[in-house]
N, C-alpha and C positions, 0 to 999 in steps of 0.2 A: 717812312717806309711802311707798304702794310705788314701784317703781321704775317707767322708763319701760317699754313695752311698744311694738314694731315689729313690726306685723303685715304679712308679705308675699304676694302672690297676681298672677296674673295682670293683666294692664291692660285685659281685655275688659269690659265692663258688668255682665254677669254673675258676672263673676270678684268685681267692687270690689261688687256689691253684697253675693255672699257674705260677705266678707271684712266689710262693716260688717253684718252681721245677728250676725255672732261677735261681732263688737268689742261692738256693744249689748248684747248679752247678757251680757258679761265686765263691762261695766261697771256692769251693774243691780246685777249680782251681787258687784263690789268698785268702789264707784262710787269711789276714791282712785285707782283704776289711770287714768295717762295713756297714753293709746294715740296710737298714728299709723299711718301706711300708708307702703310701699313697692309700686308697682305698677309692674312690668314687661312685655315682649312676649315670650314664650315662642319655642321654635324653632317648636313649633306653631302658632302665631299669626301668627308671618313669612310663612311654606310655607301661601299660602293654598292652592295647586292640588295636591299631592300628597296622592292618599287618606290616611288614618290608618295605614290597613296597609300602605302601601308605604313607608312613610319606614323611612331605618334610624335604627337603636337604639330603646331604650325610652325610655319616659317625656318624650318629644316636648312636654308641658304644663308641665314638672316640673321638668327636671334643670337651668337654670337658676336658678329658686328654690332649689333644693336646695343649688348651689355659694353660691347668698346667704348660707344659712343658717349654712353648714359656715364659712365663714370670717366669722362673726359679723355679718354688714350688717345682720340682722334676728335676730327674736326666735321667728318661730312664722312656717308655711305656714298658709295654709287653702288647703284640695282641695276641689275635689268627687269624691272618694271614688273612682268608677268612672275619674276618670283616671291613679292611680296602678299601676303594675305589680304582680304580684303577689310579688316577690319577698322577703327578707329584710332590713331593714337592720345594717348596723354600729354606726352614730355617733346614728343618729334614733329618735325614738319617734313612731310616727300612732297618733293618737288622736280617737273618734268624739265625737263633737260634736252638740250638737239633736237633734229629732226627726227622720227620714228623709222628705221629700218623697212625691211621688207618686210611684211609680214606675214608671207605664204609658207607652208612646208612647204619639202622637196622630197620627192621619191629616188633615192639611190636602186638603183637594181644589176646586179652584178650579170656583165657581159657574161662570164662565166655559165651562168643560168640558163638565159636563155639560148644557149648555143645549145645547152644536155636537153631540152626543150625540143627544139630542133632536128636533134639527133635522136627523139626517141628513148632516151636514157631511162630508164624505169626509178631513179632516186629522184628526179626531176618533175616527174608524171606524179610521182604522190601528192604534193602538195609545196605551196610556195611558202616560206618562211622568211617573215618582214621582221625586224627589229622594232622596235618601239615599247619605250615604258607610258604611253600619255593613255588614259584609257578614252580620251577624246578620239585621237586619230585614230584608236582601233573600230571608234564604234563607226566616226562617219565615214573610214575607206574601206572597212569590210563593205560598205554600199556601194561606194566611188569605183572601186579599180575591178572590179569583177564585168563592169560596163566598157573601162577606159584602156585598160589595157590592150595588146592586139591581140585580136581574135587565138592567133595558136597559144597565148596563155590564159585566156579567160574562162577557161572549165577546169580550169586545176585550183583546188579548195587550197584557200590561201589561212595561214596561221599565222597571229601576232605572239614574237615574245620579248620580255623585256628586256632591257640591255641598262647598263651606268656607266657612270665615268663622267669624266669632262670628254670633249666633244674630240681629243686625239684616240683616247681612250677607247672611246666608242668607236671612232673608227677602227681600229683595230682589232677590237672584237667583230664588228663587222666584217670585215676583210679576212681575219682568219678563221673564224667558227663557221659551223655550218648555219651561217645566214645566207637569202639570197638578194634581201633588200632593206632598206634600213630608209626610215622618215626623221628627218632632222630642220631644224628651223633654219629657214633661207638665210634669217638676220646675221645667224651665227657662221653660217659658212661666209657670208658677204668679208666679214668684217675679220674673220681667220686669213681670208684671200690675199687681203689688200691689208699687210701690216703697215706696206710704205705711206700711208696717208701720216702717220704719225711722224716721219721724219722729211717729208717732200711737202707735203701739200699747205704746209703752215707757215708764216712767216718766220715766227720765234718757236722755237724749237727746246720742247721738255728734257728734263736728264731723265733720260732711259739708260740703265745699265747696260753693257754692251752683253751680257750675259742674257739677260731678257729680248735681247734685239735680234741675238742668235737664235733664241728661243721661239721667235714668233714666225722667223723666215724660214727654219727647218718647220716647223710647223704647218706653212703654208706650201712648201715642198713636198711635203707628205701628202698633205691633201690632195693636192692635185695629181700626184698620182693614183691617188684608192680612186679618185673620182674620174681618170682615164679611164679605169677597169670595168666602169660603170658607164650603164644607160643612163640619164635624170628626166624626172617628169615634174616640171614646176606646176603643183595642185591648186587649181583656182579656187579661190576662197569662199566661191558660193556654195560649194559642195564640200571643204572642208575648212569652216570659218578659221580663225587662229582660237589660242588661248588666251583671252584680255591681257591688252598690252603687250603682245609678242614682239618683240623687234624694237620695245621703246626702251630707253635710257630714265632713270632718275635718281636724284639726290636725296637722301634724308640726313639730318642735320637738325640741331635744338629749337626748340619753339623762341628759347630767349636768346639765340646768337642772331639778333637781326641783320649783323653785318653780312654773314654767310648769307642771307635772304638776296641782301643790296645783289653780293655778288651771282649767284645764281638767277637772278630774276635776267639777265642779261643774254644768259642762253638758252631760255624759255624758248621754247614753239608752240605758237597758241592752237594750230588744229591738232598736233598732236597730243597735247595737254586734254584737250577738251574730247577729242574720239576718244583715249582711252578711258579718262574716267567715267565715258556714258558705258563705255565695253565691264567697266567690272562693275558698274552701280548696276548692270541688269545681270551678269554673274553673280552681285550678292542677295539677289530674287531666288534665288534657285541654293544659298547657302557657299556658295564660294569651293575653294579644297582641288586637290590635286585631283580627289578620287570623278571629279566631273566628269562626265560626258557630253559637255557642252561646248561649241566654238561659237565664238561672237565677234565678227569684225565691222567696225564702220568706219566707212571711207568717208571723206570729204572733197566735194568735184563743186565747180563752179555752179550745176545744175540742179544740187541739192545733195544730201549725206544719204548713203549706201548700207543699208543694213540687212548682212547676211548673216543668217542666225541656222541652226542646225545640231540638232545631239538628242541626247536620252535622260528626263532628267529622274532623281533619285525615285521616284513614284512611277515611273513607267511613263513619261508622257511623251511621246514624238514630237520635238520642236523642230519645226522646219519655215523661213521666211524670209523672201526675199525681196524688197521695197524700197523705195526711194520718200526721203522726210525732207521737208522745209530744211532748210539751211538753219533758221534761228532755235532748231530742235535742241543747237550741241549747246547755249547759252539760257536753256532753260535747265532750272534745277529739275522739276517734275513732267517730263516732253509728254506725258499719255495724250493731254489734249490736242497738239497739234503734229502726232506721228501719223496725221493724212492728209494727201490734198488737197486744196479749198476746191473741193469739187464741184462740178456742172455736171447735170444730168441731161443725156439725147435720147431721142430715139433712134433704131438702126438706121433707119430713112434721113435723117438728118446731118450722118458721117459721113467719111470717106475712109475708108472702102466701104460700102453699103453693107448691110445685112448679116453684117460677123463673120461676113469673110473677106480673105486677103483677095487682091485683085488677082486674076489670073495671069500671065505669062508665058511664053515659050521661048526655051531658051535650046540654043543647037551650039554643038562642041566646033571650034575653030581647031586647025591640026595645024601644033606650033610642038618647037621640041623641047621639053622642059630640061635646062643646061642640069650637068651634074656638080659645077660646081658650087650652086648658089642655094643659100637658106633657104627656106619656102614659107612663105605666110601666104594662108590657103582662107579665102572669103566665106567661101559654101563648098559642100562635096566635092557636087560640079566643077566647079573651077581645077581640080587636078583631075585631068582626063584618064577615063579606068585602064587603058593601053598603058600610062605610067609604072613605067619598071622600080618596084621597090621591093628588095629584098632583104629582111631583117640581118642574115648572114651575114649578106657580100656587108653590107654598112657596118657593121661588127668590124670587117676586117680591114675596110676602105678608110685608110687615110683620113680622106674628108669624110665626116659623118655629119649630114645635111640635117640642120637645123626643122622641123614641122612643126611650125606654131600657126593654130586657128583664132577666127575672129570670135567662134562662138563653141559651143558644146556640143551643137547639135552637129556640126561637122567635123567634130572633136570624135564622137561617138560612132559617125558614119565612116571617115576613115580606118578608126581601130577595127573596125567589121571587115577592111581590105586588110589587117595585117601590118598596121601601118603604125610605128611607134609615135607618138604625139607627145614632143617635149612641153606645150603647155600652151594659154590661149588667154587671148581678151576678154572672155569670160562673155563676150557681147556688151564689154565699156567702150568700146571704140580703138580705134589702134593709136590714137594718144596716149593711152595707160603705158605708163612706163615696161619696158622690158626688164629691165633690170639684172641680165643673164652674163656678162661679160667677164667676169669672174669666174664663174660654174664652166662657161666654156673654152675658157683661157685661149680663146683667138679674136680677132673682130668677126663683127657682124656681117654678113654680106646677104640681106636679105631681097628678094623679089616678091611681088602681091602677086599673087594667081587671082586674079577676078573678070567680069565680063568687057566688053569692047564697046563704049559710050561714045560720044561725044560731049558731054559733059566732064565726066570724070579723066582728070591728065594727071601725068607723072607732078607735075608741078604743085597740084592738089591732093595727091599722097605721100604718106611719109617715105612710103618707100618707091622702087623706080615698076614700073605695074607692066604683068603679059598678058594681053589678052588670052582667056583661053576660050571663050565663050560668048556668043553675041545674046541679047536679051531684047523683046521686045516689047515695045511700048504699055504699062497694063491695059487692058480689055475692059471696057466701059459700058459695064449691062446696061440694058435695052431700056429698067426702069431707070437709069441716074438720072436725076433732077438737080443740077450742080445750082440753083437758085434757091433749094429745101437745103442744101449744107450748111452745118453750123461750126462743125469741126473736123479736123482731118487726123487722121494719125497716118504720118509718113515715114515710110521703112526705107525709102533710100531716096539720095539727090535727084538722083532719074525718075523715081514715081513723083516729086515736085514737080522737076521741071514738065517731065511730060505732061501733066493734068494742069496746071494752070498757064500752061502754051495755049493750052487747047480752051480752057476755062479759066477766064483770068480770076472771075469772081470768087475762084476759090483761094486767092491771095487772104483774102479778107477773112477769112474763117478761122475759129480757134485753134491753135497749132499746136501740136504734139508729136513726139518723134520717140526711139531711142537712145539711147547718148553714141558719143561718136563724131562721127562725121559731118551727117545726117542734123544733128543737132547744131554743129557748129555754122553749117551753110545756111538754114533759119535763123540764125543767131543775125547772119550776114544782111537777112531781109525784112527780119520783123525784129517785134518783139520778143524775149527771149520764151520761146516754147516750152510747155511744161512735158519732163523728161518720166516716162516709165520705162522698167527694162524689158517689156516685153510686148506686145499687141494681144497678146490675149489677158496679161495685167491690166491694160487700157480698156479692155472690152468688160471686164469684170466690173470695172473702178467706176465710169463713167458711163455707159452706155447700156440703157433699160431695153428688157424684152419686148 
């Protein structure tokens, strides 16, 4: 028989539910192993009122489990990852565990608000009032939401202040104080939502006290109603990265219990192992600590790792970057050498689109009627026609309150200029990127693509079922193209493909470049796998001389 196993973690909700999502999975995987729990009150758990960065010393979540450990009481921590320091240990080994969570904030914003907004209410007109203790999120969505928001709340001077507790707690301070919005980690709501994974989704099944089981569905009952009362805006992570390792799981446990290693090596995930610790090896550049201003998130996609970086760091410096690295960046110890391209250099004459500009187009509105009761994933501006009736109110009061998620930012920012609440967007990764909202919105999805009218592009070829709203035409092929002088293309969509090398085959054969997405996956279909920037004026920067 193996031997016992004592899993220790915090005493927050959150904490014990971690703590049994490890255990079940430890025990699928050696269903002989008896496990138990040890659940404690951290210093951070006591110290409800002191921001995070103001307490002294480190590891404020931690370093009581840690003295557990160190004199044997238990067997193993579980973390949630972003709470440990970045330092070295002595005596422990932290080790990553499961897949990594979401790792987006979420913008809570109390219906309530925006309705005295609306009404003109002079307490409302003074200023917005966001929860948050992280001095990250304060610094990068005092930038973010003064853009992102719709237009009738974007000239009201928004104020951050800080809030504690475990994440009920917080809700309820949220809900009953005078807050009007509150930023909280997606991972954590995900995983408050959906207690039932720990007793449906597993074959063998942990001893959860029935007391704790009550504890997690009243739990999740609550939530979901503060979170009725609310708007949400799921923040795309290039303008408001995470805190390293947001949303990941890990174990630490003795350097000399190798057997603990045996067992946790088991439910290792190796991209998320390896993205976070390049997320806090470039956080401990900058010194590490709560009191940061810095987000760092990198994604891992078949087309290369995603590094969006953004904050303030302790010396004053504006960090802002957004880039795609070689895939073997996350399996080097030191990446500086190869966080670029193996680039070619062109000149403007030798690309496609010529001259450093996008091909031109005309594009004319098709009059189709956009149904009320379906989601909307909206391509470009265009695509929801300006006749579209939306009303912050009446959706306020409407039953169904229709989902608006964008492909990119720029029509993320163009709608909020109509007034238009925008729950969240592909950031311009392509509409493969996970949604990951079905929780936060406690119904199914019933999404439509509002995009242009092809004959390339079919429902069968998007994720979702697509309405024309708009026809586009062919690009416009200046007088100088020399399609024999091509060397390489950067293509923004299927249609600028197919139309140019219908017409030019010989631009088959040219170096390929796209954005990710779609775009990327139909090149995938016909050549070689194309090299992925996120943007065309990234490309234009990166590869192509004056």
């Amino acid at each position: 028989m193996l031997p016992e196993l004592i899993i220790g973690s915090r005493k927050s909700s959150l904490a014990k539910f971690q703590s049994y999502l490890v255990a079940s999975r430890l025990k699928n995987k050696f269903p002989e192993l008896q496990i138990k729990f040890r659940f404690i009150d951290s210093q951070g758990d006591r110290d409800q009122t002191t921001a995070l960065w103001k307490m002294e010393g480190k590891s404020v979540f931690t370093q009581d489990l840690h003295a557990d450990l160190i004199a044997g009481n238990i067997h193993c921590i579980v973390h949630s990852w972003k709470d440990l320091d970045l330092e070295d240990r002595l005596e422990t080994v932290v080790q990553s565990v499961l897949e990594r969570e979401d790792a987006r904030d979420v913008l809570l914003f109390k219906k309530s608000t925006i309705e005295k907004i609306i009404n003109n209410q002079s307490r409302s007109l003074s200023f917005i009032n966001i929860a948050t203790s992280s001095p990250r999120r304060e610094r990068n969505l005092g930038i973010f939401l003064p853009k992102f928001l719709p237009k009738s709340l974007q000239n009201i001077p928004i104020q951050f202040n800080p809030i504690r507790g475990n994440i009920q707690t917080r809700f309820r301070k949220f809900i009953e104080q005078d807050f009007d919005g509150y930023i909280v980690a997606k991972a954590a709501l995900d995983r408050m939502l959906n207690p039932e994974i720990l007793w449906k989704e597993y074959p063998i099944t942990i001893d959860i006290s029935e007391e704790d089981k009550k504890e997690f569905i009243n739990n999740k009952i609550y939530l979901q109603e503060c979170i009725k009362r609310c708007e949400f805006m799921v923040l795309p992570l290039s303008q408001n990265p995470s805190a390293p390792a947001q949303g990941a799981l890990c174990v630490e446990y003795l350097k000399s219990d190798t057997k603990m290693k045996d067992y946790l090596y088991q439910l290792e995930n190796n991209s998320t192992k390896l993205t976070v610790l390049k997320e806090r090896k470039f956080l401990s550049e900058y010194g590490g600590g709560c009191h940061q201003k810095i987000g760092v998130s990198i994604l891992e996609r078949e087309f290369g790792v995603i590094k969006f970086t953004r904050g303030l760091t302790d010396t004053g410096i504006d960090l802002e970057e957004r880039k795609i690295l070689p895939l073997n960046i996350l399996n080097e110890k030191n990446g500086s050498a190869s966080e670029t391209h193996p680039k070619k250099k062109y000149k403007s004459t030798e690309v496609w689109p010529p001259n450093k500009k996008m091909a031109e187009r005309t594009r004319n509105t098709i009059d189709v009627s956009i149904p009320k009761d379906k989601d909307l994933f909206i391509t470009r501006s265009n695509a929801l026609p300006e006749n579209f009736s939306y009303d912050i109110y009446f959706n306020l009061k409407n039953e169904f309150n229709p989902l608006i998620w964008t492909a990119g930012l720029n029509t993320w920012k163009d709608l909020a200029e109509r007034d238009i609440w925008v729950h969240g967007s592909f950031d311009s990764l392509g509409e493969n990127e996970k949604l990951n909202i079905e929780y936060l919105l406690n119904r199914p999805l019933n999404f439509i693509k509002l995009t242009h009218n092809t004959n390339y592009e079919t429902s069968s070829e998007s994720i979702f079922p697509i309405l024309a709203t708009y026809d586009v035409s062919s690009p416009i092929v200046p007088n100088e193209f020399d399609p024999k002088k091509i060397k390489a293309a950067f293509w923004r969509s299927s249609t600028e493909y197919e139309a140019l090398t219908s017409q030019f085959p010989e631009l088959k054969n040219v170096d390929h470049y796209s954005g990710p997405g779609s775009t990327f996956s139909m090149l995938c279909k016909n050549h070689k796998k194309p090299i992925v920037y996120l943007s065309f004026n990234e490309w234009l920067e990166d590869v192509v001389e004056d």
